[in-house]
Residue, then its C-alpha position, 0 to 999 in steps of 0.5 A: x500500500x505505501x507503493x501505491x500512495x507514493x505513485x499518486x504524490x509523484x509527480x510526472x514531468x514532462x515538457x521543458x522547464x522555464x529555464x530551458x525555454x529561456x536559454x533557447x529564446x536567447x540563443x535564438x535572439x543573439x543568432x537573429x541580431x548576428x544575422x540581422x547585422x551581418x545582412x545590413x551590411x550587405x545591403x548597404x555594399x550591394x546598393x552601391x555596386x548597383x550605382x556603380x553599375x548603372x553611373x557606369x552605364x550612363x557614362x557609356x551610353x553618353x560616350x556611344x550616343x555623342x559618337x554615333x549622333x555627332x552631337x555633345x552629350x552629358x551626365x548631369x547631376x540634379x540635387x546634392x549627389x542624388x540623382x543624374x540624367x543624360x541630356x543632349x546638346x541642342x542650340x536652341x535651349x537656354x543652357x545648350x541641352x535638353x534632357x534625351x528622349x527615354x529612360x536616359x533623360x530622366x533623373x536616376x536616383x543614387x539609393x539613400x545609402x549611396x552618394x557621390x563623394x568626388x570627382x577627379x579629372x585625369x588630369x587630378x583635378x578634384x571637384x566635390x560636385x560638377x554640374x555635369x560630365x560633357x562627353x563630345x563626338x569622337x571620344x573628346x570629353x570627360x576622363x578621369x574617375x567618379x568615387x561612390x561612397x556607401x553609408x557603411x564606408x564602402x567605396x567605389x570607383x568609376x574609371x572613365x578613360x580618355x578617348x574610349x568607350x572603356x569604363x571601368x568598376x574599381x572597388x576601392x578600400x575604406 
């Protein structure tokens, strides 16, 4: 009989204790912060490839038409480091260009987290922010390199070299 009143008082577990179930909850939280960070950063990097990627675009698409249309083109920019469009030189308007037809003509937003922090003429000569980048027929024009910068202090180059249609992507260290 004394077995039997010990089985009814014993109590039977069965789960996980609170403990338990906050250790798990922590581990999981310190793995999603880690995850959450690490995928941050990677944004922030890819979103500057990108610009990178459609400036260097842009530049060629300026050098290509000023060859095969024999007219003077540009890349201006529009805002503080935001945005650019290609536009084409035409007498008749009051500062000598018109936006291009399409999707070049209209303004391009660099992402939030991207900016243009200088530009430097082959000849070295740094400017913080041009109005605009001119690109003339036979190749005449612009050379010289366009730094992007990320938020994280990622930093890009767009190489333009003089008198070819080359334009090249450098990463560059922070």
């Amino acid at each position: 009989m004394s077995d039997h009143r010990r089985h009814n008082y014993r109590i039977e577990r069965s789960g996980f204790t609170l403990v338990e179930l906050l250790i798990v909850l922590v581990m999981i939280a310190v793995l999603s912060c880690t995850l959450a960070a690490n995928l941050a950063g990677r944004q922030d990097r890819q979103a500057l490839h990108i610009a990178g990627k459609d400036l260097a675009a842009a530049v060629r698409y300026c050098r290509r038409q000023a060859d095969l249309r024999q007219v003077a083109h540009r890349l201006a920019f529009g805002g503080p480091s935001s945005s650019y469009r290609v536009e084409i030189s035409t007498p008749g308007s009051p500062d000598g260009f018109i936006p291009a037809a399409g999707q070049a003509g209209r303004y391009h937003r660099l992402p939030q987290t991207v900016c243009i922090r200088s530009v430097v003429a082959e000849g070295g000569e740094q400017s913080p922010m041009p109005e605009a980048l001119l690109f003339a027929p036979a190749g005449e024009g612009f050379s010289g390199t366009v730094q992007l910068v990320g938020r994280n202090g990622d930093a890009l180059a767009v190489e333009v070299a003089d008198g070819a249609t080359q334009v090249r992507i450098v990463e560059k260290q922070p």
